[in-house]
MIDOSE-1310 file (N, C-alpha, C; in nm, 2 decimals, decimal comma, always signed):
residues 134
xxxx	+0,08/-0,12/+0,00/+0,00/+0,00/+0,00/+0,09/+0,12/+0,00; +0,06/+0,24/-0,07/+0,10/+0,33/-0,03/+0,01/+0,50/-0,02; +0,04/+0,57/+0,06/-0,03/+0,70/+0,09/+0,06/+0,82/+0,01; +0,02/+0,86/-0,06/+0,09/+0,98/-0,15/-0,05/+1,09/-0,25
xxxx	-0,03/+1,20/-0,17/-0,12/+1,34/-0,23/-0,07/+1,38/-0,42; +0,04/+1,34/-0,38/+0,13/+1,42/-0,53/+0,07/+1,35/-0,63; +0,01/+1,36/-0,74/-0,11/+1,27/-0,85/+0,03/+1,21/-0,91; +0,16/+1,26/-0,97/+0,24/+1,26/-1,02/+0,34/+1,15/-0,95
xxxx	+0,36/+1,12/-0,89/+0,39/+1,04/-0,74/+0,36/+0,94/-0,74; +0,21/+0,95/-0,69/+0,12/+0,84/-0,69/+0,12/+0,74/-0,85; +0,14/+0,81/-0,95/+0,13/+0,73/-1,08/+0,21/+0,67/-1,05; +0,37/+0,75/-1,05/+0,47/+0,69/-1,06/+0,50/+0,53/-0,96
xxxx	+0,43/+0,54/-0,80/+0,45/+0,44/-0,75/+0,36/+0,28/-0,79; +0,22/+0,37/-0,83/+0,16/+0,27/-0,87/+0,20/+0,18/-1,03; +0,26/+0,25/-1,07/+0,32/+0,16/-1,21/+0,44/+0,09/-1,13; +0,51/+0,14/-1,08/+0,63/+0,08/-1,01/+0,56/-0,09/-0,95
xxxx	+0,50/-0,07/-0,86/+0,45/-0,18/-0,82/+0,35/-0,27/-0,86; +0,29/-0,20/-0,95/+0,17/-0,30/-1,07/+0,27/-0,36/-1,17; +0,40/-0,30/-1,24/+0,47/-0,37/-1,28/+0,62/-0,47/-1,24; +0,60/-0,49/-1,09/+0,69/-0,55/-1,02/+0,64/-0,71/-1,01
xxxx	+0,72/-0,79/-1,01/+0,71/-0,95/-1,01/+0,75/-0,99/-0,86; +0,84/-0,88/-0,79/+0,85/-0,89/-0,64/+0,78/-0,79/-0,56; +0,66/-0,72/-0,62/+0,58/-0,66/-0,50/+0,42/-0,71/-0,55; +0,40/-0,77/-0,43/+0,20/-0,78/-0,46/+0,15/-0,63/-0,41
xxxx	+0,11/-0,54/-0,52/+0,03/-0,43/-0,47/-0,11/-0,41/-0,43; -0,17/-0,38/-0,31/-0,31/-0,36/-0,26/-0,34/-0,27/-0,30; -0,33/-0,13/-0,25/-0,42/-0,03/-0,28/-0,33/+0,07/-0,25; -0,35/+0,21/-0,30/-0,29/+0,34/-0,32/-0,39/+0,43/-0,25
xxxx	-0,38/+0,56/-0,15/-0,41/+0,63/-0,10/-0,39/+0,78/-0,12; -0,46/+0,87/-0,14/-0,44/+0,98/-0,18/-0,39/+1,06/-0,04; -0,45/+1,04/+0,03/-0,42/+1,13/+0,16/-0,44/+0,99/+0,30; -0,41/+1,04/+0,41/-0,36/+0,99/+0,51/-0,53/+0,96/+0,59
xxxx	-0,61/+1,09/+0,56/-0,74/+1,07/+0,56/-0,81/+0,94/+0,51; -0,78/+0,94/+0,37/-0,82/+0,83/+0,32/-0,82/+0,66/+0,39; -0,66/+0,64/+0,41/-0,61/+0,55/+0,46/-0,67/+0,51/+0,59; -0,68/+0,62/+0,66/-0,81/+0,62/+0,78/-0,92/+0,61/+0,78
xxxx	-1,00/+0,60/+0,71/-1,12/+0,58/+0,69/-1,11/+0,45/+0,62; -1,03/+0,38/+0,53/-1,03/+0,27/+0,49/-1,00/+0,16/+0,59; -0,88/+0,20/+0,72/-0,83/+0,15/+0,77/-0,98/+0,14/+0,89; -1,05/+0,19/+0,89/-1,14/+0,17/+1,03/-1,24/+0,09/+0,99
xxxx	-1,29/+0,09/+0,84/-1,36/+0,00/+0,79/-1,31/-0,15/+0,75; -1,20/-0,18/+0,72/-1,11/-0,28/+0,69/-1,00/-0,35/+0,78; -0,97/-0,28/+0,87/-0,85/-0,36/+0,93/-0,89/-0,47/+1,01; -1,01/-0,48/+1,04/-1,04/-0,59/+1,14/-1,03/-0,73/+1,04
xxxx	-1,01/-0,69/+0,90/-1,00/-0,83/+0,80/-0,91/-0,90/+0,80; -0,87/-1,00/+0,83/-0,71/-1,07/+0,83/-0,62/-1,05/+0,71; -0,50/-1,02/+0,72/-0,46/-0,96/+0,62/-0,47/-0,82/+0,58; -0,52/-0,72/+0,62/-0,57/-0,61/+0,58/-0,45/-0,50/+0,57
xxxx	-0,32/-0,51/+0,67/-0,22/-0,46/+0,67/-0,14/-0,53/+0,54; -0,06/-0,42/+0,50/+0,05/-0,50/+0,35/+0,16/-0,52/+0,45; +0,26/-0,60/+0,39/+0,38/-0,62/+0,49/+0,44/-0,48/+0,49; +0,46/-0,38/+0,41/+0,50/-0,27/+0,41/+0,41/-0,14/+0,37
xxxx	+0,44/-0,03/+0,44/+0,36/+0,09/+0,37/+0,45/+0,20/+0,32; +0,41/+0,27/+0,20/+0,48/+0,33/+0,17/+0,39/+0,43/+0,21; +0,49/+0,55/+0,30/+0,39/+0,68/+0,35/+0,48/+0,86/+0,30; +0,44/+0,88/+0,22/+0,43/+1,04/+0,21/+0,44/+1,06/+0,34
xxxx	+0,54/+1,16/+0,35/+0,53/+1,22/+0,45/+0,42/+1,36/+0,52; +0,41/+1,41/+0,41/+0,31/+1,55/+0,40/+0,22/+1,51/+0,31; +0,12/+1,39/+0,34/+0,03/+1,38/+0,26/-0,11/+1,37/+0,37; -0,13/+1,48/+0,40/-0,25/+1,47/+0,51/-0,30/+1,65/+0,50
xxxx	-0,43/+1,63/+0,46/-0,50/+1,73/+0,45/-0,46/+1,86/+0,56; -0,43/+1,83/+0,67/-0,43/+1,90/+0,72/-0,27/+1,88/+0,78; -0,21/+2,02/+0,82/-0,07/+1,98/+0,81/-0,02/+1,89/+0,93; -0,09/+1,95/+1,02/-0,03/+1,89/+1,21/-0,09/+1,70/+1,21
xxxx	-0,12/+1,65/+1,10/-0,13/+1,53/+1,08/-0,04/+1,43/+1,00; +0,09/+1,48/+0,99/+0,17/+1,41/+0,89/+0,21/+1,23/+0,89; +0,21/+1,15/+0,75/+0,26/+1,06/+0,72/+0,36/+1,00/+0,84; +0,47/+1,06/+0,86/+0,58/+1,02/+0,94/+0,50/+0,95/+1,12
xxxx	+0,47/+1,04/+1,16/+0,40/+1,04/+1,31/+0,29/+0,99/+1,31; +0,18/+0,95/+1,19/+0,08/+0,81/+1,18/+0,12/+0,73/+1,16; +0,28/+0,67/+1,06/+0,30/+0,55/+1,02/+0,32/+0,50/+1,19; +0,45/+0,57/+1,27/+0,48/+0,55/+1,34/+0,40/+0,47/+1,51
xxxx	+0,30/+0,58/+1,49/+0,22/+0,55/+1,56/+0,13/+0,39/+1,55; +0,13/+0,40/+1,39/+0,09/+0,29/+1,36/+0,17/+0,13/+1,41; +0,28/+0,14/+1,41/+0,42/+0,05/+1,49/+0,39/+0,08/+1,61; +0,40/+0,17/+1,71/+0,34/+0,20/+1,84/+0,23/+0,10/+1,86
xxxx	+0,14/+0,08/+1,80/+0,00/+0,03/+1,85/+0,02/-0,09/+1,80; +0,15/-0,18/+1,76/+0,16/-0,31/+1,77/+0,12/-0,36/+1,60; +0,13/-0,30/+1,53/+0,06/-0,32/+1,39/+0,20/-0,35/+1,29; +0,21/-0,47/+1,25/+0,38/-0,50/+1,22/+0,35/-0,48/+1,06
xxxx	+0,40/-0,37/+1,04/+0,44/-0,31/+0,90/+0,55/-0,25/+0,87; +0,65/-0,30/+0,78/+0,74/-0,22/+0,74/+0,70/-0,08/+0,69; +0,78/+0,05/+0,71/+0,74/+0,13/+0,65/+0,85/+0,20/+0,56; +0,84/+0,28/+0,45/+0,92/+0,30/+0,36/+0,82/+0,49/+0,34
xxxx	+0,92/+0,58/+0,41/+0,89/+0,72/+0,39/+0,96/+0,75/+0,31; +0,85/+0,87/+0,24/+0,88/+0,97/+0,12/+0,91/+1,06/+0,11; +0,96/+1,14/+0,09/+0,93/+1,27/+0,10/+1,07/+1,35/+0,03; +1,06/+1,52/+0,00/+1,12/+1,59/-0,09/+1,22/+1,60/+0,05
xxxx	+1,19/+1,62/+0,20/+1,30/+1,69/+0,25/+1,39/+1,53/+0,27; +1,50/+1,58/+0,40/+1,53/+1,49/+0,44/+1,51/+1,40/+0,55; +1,52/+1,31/+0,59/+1,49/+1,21/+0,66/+1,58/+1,18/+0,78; +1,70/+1,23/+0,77/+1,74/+1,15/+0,84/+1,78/+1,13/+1,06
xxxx	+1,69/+1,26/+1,09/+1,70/+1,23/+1,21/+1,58/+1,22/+1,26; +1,47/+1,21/+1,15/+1,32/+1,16/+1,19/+1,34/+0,99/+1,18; +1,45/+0,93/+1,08/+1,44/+0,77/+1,09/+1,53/+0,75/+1,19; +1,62/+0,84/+1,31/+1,67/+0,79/+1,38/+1,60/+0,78/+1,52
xxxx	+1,47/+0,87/+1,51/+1,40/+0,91/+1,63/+1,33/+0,75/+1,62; +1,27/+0,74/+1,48/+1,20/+0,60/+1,48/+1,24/+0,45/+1,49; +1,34/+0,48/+1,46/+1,44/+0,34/+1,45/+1,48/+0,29/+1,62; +1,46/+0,36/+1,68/+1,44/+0,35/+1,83/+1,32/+0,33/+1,86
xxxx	+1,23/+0,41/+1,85/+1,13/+0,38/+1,90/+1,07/+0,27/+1,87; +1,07/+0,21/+1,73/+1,02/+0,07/+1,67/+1,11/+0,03/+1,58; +1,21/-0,05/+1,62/+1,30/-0,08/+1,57/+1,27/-0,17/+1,49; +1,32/-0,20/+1,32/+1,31/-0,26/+1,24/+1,28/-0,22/+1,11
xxxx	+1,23/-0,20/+0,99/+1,15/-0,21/+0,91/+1,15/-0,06/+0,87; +1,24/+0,00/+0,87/+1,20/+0,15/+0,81/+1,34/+0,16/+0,71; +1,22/+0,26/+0,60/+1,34/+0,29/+0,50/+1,27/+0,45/+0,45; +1,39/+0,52/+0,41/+1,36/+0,63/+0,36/+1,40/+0,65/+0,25
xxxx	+1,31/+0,71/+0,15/+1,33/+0,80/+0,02/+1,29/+0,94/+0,00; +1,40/+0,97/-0,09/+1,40/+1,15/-0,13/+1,33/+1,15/-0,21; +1,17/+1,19/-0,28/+1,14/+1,29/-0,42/+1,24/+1,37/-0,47; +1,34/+1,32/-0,58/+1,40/+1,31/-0,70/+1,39/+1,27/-0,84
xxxx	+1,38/+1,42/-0,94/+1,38/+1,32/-1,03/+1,49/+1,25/-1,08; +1,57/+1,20/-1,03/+1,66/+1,12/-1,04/+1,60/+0,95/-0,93; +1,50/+0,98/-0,86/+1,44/+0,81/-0,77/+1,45/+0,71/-0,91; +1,50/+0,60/-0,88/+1,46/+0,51/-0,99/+1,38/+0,43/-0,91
xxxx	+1,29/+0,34/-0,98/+1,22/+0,24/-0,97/+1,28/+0,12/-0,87; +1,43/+0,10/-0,93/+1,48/+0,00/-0,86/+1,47/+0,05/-0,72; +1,52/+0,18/-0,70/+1,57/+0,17/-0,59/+1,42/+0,20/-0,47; +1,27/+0,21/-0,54/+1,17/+0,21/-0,44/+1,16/+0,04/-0,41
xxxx	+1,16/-0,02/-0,51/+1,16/-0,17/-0,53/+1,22/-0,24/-0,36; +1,37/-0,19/-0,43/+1,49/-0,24/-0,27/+1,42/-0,18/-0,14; +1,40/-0,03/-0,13/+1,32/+0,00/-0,03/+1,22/-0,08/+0,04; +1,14/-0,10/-0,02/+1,04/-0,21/-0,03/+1,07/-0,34/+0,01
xxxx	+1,13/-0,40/-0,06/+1,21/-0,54/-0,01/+1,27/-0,53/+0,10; +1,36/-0,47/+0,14/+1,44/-0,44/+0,24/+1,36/-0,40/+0,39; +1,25/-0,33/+0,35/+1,19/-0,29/+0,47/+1,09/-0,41/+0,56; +1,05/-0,50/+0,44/+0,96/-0,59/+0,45/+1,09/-0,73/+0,50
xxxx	+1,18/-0,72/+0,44/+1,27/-0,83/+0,53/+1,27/-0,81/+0,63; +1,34/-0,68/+0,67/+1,36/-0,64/+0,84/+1,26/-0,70/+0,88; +1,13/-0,67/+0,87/+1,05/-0,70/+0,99/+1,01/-0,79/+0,99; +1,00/-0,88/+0,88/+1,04/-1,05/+0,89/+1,15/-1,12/+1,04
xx	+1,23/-1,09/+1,02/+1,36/-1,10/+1,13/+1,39/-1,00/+1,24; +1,29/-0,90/+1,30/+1,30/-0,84/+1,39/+1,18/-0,93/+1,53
């Protein structure tokens, strides 16, 4: 699954993963909203979590609700998902705050046009092993 507002973005992820032979893709989310509202109707389904989420970071209508601090939260509340953050800034002492607090299963990417495919793929893969072995 992934959460991403950018339409441009979101294409890009969903070809990435509709055309992958190593990722089974569920569903794409426009906003963080969305994902909540699907998730309160759906999660009680077995299976309902993907082994990994890919989360935008600033993809929530409202700003003081961001990607980073619901995925997180979401690990908080015992819900074992790899997660794989997006976003244009950088990352890297928000994945150190998390990597403590629920250690395992996180990976970070930059919005570049230089991101390839492969390397959301590895993200992906990589995040979803961790938490296999954590």
């Amino acid at each position: 699954m992934f959460v991403e507002d950018d339409p441009h973005f979101a294409e890009l992820l969903s070809v990435v993963f509709q055309n992958s032979e190593q990722i089974d893709f569920k569903a794409g989310f426009r906003s963080i909203e969305d994902f909540v509202r699907a998730q309160a109707s759906e999660a009680q389904l077995a299976n309902w979590y993907p082994d990994v989420l890919v989360m935008d970071v600033m993809s929530g209508n409202d700003i003081r609700f961001d990607g980073a601090t619901y995925a997180n939260s979401l690990r908080t509340s015992g819900v074992r998902v790899g997660v794989v953050l997006v976003s244009s800034m950088m990352l890297g002492k928000i994945m150190d705050v998390f990597r403590k607090t629920n250690p395992g299963g996180w990976r970070a990417l930059q919005k570049t046009s230089r991101l390839k495919s492969e390397e959301i793929i590895s993200a992906v893969l990589e995040a979803a092993d961790e938490m296999r072995t954590k």
